[in-house]
C-alpha positions in Angstrom: -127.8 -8.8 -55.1 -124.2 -10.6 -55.8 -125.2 -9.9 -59.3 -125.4 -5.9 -58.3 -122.0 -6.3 -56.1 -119.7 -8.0 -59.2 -121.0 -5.5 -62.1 -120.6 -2.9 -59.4 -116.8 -3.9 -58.5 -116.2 -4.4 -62.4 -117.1 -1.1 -63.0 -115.1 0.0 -60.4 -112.2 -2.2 -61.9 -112.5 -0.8 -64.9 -112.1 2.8 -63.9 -109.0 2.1 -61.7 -107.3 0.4 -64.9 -108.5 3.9 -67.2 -107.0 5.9 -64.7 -103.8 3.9 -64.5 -103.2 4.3 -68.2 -103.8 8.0 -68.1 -101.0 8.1 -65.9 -98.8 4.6 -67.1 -99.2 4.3 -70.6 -97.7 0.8 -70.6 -100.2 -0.4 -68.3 -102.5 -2.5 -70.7 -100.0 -3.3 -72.9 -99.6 -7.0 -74.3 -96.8 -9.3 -72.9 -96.5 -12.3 -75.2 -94.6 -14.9 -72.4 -92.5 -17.6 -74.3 -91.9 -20.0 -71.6 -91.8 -23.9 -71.5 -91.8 -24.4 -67.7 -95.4 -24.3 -66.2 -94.4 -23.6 -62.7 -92.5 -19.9 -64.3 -95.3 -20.1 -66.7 -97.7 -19.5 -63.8 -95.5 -17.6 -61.1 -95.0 -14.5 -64.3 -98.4 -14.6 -65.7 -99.8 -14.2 -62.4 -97.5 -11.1 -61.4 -97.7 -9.6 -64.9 -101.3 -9.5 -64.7 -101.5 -8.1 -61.0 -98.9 -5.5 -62.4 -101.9 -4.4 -65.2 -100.6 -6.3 -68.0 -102.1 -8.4 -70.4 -100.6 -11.8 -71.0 -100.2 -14.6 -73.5 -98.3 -17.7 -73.2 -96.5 -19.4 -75.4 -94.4 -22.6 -74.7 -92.2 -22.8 -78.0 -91.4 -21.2 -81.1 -94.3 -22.3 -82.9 -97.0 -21.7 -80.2 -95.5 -18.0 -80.5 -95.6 -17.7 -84.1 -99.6 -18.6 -83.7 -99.9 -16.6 -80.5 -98.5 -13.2 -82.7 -100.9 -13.9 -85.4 -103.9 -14.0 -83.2 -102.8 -11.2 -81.4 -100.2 -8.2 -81.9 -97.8 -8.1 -78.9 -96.3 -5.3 -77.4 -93.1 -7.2 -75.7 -92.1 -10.6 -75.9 -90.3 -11.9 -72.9 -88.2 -14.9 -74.3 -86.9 -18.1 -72.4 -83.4 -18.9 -74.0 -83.7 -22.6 -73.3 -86.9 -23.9 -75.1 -88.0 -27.5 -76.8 -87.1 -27.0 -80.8 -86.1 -24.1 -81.8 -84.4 -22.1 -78.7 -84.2 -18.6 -77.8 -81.4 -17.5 -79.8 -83.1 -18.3 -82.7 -86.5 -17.2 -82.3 -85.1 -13.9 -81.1 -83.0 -13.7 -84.1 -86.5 -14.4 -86.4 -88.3 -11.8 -84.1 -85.8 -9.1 -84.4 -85.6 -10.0 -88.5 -89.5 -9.2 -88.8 -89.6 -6.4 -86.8 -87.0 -3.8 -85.4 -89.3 -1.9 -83.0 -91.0 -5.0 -81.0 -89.4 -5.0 -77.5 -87.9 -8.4 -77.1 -86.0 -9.5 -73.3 -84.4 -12.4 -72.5 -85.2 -14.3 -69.3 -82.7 -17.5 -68.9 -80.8 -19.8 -66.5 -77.7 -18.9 -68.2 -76.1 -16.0 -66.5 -72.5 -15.7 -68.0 -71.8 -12.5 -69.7 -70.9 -14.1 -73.0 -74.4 -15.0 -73.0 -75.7 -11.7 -71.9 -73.7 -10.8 -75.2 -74.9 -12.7 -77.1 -78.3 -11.9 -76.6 -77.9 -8.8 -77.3 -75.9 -8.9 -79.9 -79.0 -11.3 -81.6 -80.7 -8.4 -80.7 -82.5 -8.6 -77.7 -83.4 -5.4 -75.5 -82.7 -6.7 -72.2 -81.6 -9.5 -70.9 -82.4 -11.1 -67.0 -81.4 -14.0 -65.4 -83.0 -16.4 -62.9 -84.2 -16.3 -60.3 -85.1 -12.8 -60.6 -87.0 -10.5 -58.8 -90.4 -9.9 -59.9 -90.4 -6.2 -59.2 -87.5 -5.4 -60.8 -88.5 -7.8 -64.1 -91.4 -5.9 -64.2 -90.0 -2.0 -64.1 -87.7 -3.2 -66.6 -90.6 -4.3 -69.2 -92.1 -1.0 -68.2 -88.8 0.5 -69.3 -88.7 -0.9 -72.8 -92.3 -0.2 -73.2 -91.8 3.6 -72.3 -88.4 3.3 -74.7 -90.6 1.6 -77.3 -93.6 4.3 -76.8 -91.5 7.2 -77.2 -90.6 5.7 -80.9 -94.5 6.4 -81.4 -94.8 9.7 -80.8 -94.9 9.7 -76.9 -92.3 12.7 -77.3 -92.7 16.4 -78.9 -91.7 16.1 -82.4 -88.1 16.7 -83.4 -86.7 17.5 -86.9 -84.2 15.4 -88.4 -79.9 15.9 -87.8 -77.0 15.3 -89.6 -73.6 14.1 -88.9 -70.8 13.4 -91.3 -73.5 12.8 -94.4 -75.5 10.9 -92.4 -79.2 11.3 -91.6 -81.5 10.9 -88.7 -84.8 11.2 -87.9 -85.8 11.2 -84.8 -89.6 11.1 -85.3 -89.9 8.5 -88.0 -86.9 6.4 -86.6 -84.7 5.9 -89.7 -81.3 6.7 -90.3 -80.2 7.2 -94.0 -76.4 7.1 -94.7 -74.6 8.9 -97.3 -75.7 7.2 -100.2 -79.1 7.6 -99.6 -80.0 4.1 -97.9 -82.2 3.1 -95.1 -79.8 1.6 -91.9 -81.9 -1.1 -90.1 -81.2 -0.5 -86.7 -83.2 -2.4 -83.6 -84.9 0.1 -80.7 -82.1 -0.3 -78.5 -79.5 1.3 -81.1 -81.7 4.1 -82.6 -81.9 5.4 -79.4 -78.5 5.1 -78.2 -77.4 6.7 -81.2 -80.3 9.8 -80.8 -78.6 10.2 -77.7 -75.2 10.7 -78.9 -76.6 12.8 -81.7 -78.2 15.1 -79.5 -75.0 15.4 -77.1 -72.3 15.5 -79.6 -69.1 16.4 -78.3 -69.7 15.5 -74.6 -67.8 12.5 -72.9 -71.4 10.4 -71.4 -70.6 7.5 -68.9 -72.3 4.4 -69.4 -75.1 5.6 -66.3 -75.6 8.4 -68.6 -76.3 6.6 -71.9 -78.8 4.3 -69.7 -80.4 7.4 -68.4 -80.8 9.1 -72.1 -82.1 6.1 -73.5 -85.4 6.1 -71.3 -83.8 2.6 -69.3 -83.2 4.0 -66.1 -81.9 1.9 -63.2 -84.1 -0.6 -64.5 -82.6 -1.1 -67.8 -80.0 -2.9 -69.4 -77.0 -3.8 -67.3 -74.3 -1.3 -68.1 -72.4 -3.8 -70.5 -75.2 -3.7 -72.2 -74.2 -0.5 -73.5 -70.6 -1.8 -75.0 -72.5 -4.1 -76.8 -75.0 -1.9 -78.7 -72.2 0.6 -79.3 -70.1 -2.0 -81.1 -73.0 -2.9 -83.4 -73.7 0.8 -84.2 -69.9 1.4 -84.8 -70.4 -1.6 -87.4 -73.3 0.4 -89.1 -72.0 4.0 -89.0 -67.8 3.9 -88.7 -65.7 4.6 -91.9 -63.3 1.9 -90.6 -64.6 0.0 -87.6 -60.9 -1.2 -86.9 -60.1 2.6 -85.9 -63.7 4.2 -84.8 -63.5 7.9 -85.3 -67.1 8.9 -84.9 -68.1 7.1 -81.1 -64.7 7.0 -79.3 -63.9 5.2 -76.1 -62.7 7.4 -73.4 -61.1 5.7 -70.6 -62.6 5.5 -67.4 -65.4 7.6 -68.6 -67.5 6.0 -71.1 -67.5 7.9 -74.8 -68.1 10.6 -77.1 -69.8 11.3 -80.4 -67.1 13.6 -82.5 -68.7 14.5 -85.6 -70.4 17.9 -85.6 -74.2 17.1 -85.8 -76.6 20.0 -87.5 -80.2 20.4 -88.3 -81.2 18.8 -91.4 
């Protein structure tokens, strides 16, 4: 009979968790946690899991490395201070293999220059302990919507120009004049899409967070500085005097160059 009762309430399981994806893609998806402390280890696999999410644990660079080859993960949430090889690096490795896998940041370290420098090693997102759960965990859901949509997840949308430039939305490449493929990470593409598809209109920083599918529970607004410097290093004819994204005082910035249908 308690045979009966748990296949029953599996079943029963399983059909919630179907459901749930119909409606939350990103339920289901794969968290690969890179964490050396067991007590964090434990408190985040436990509340990933209850959340719908499946998780694997890794407690350095190397047990991560084996982790990804057993299994393909669909974020990595990274502790910056690790035994070995720390957080900077491995995120710097994992962004160099791949620029569409979702990476955040979860650290002791809250000062902005290391928010910055996070990102700037190209990290998605970036938290701070202690934390709170629920907002950790509509953030990943953010990145794995963000990361999604680079899949398909949107109606398809023919490529633009700007200024000789080329971007495809679809396939997620950006060609520049000469013909070359731009490696950019998630978090840029999309910031740049955005701009693309509202050329000429002055977007605040809230705005830009909105467009880019993070929400409220994206990347703090800083964040946003920081991914618009690295695109200006990609894209700008003279990065000492951008011309193309321009900062507009108290308001956030503007795309200038007139962007057409390829």
């Amino acid at each position: 009979m308690e045979r009966k009762y748990a296949t029953a309430w599996r079943r029963r399981k399983a059909m919630q968790l179907e459901r749930a994806r119909a409606t939350e893609p990103e339920i289901g998806a794969r968290i690969l946690l890179v964490e050396d402390d067991i007590t964090i280890q434990n408190m985040l696999a436990d509340a990933l899991r209850e959340a719908g999410f499946i998780v694997g644990i890794a407690a350095s660079g190397a047990e991560m490395d084996r982790a990804m080859v057993r299994d393909k993960a669909d974020l990595v949430l990274l502790d910056l201070m690790l035994p070995g090889e720390d957080g900077r690096k491995i995120c710097t490795r994992l962004r160099a293999a791949s620029f569409n896998l979702p990476i955040m940041m979860v650290t002791a370290l809250g000062d902005d220059i290391d928010r910055i420098i996070g990102l700037e090693l190209g990290a998605d997102d970036y938290v701070t302990k202690p934390f709170n759960t629920r907002e950790l965990i509509a953030r990943i859901r953010a990145l794995l919507r963000r990361a999604r949509v680079g899949e398909g997840a949107r109606p398809r949308q023919g490529p633009l120009r700007f200024a000789g430039w080329l971007i495809h939305p679809t396939e997620r490449k950006l060609i520049n004049p000469q013909g070359a493929l731009v490696t950019m990470t998630s978090a840029e593409f999309d910031l740049l899409l955005a701009f693309c598809t509202h050329a000429g209109e002055v977007l605040s920083r809230e705005q830009l967070l909105e467009l880019t599918h993070s929400g409220t529970a994206g990347p703090v607004e800083r964040s946003v500085d920081v991914h618009v410097s690295r695109i200006r290093q990609k894209i700008e004819p003279d990065i000492g005097d951008p011309t193309f994204i321009k900062t507009i005082r108290l308001g956030g910035y503007i795309f200038t160059p007139e962007v057409t249908a390829a």
